[in-house]
C-alpha positions as CSV (number, residue, x, y, z in Angstrom):
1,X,84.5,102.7,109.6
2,X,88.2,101.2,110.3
3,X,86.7,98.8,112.8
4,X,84.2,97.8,109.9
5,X,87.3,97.4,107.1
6,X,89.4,95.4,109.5
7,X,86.0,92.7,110.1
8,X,85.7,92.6,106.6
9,X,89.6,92.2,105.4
10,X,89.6,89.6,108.9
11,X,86.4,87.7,107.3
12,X,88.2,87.3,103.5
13,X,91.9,86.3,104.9
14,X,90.0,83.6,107.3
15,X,88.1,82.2,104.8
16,X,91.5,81.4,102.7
17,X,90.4,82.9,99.6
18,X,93.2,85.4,99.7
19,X,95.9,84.0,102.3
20,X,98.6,86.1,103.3
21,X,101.8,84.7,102.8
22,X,105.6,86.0,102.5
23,X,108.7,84.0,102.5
24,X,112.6,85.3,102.3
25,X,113.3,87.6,99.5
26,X,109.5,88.5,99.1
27,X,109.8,92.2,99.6
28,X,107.7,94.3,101.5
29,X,105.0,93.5,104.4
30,X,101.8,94.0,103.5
31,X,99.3,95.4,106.3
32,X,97.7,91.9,107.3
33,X,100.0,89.3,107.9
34,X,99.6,85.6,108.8
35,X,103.3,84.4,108.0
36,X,106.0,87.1,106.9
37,X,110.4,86.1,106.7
38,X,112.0,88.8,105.3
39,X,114.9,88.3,103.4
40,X,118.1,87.0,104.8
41,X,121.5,86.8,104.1
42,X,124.6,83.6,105.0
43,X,124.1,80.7,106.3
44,X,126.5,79.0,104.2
45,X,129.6,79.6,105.4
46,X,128.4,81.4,108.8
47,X,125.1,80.5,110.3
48,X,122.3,82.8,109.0
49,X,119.5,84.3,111.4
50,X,116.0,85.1,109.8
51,X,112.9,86.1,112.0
52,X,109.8,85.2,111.4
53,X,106.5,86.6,112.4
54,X,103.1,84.5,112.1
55,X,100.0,84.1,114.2
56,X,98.9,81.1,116.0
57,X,96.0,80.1,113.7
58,X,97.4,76.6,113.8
59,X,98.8,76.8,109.8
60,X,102.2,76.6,109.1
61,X,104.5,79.3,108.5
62,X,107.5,78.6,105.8
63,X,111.2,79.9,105.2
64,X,111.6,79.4,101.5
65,X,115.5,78.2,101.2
66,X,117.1,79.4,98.0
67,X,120.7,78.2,96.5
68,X,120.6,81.4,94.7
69,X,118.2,83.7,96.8
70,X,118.6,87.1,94.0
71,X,117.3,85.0,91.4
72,X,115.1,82.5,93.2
73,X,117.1,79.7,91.9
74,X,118.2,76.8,93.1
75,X,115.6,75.7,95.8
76,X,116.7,73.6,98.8
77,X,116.5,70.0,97.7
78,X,116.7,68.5,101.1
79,X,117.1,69.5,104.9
80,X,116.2,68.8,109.0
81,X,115.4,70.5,112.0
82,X,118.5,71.1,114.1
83,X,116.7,72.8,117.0
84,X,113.4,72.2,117.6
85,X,110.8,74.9,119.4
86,X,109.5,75.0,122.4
87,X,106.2,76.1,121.6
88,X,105.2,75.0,118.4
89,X,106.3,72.2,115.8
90,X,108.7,72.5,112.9
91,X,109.5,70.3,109.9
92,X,111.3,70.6,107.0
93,X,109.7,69.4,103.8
94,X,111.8,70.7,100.4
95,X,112.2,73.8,100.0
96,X,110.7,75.3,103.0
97,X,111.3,75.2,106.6
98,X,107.5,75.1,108.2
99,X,106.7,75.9,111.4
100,X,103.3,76.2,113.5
101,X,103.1,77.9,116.9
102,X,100.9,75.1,119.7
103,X,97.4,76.4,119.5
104,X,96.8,79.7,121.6
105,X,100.5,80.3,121.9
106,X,101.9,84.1,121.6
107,X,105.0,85.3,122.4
108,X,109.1,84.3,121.1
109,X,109.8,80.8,120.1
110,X,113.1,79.5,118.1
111,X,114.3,76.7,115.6
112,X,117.1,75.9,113.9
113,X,117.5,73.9,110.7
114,X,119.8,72.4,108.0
115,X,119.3,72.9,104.1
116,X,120.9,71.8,101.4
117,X,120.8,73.9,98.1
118,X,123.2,74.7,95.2
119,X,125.2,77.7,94.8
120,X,125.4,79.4,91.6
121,X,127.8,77.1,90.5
122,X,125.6,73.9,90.9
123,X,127.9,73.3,93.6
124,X,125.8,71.9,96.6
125,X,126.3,74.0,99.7
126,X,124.4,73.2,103.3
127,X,123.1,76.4,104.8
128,X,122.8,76.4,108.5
129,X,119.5,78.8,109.8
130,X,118.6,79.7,113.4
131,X,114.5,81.3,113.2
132,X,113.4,83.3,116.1
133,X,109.7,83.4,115.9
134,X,107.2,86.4,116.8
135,X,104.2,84.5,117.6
136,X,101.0,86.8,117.6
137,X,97.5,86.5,118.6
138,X,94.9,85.5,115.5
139,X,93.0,88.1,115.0
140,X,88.9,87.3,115.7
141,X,87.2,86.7,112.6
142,X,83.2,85.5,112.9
143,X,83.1,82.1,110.5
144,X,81.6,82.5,107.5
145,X,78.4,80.2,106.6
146,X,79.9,77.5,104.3
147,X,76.5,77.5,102.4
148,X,76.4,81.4,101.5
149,X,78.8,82.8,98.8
150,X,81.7,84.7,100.5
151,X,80.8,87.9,98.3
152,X,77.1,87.3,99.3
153,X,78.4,87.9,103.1
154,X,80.4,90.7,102.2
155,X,77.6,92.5,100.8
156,X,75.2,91.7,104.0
157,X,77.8,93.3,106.8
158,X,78.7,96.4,104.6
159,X,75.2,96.9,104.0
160,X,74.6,96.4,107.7
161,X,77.7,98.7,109.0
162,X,76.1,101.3,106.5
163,X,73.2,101.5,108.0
164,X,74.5,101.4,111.5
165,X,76.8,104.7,110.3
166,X,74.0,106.8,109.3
């Protein structure tokens, strides 16, 4: 029954409906995830370190860049790459730091970048970030007819696993 869960959760997450997605500040890890940076502290006046963990599906990753990270205010309004990876490609595009692990890669990467936010004084401030990256394998997930309704699918493989269980 826990292999059967994990197709179907694998089948809804790789068809994009519900994509799994945390960036710094966002809390908690949920059980599945494709891209999780959990909150960091500095870079202002030291350099900061945040980790990332994502898989290598070939979609970007991002490290949201807050002026005001408690609040979620003040997003980064510009920035670069300082340090690019070795195994992957990274960008910068307002607010976010993105990066995307070379198709098939797992295992530790690194970037650095450069953004520029205000503080909580509108005062602007450039926040230096070094990322180490956790690259991990997708997980396997059959594709899903684009004809047929994802629910439609759903239905077919739990009604199949059911009767494979009895």
């Amino acid at each position: 029954m826990t292999a059967l869960l994990a197709l179907l959760v694998a089948i809804v997450f790789a068809s994009g409906a519900f994509p799994l997605h945390q960036v710094a500040g966002a809390g908690d890890q949920p059980a599945q995830v494709r891209c999780a940076v959990p909150f960091f502290r500095g870079g202002a006046t030291e350099s900061a370190t945040a980790t990332m963990t994502t898989v290598s599906d070939g979609r970007p990753c991002g490290v949201m860049n807050w002026g005001v990270p408690t609040e979620g205010r003040n997003p980064a309004t510009d920035g670069r790459i300082t340090q690019p990876p070795q195994h992957g490609t990274a960008m910068f595009v307002a607010p976010r730091a993105l990066y995307s692990a070379e198709a098939g890669y797992v295992g530790d990467d690194e970037f650095a970048y450069e953004a520029t936010v205000t503080n909580a004084s509108n005062s602007p401030l450039t926040m230096h970030v070094k990322v180490t990256v956790d690259v991990r394998a997708a997980p396997f997930a059959p594709p899903v007819p684009k004809s047929a309704r994802l629910s439609d699918e759903i239905r077919k493989l739990m009604k199949t696993a059911k009767s494979r269980i009895r």
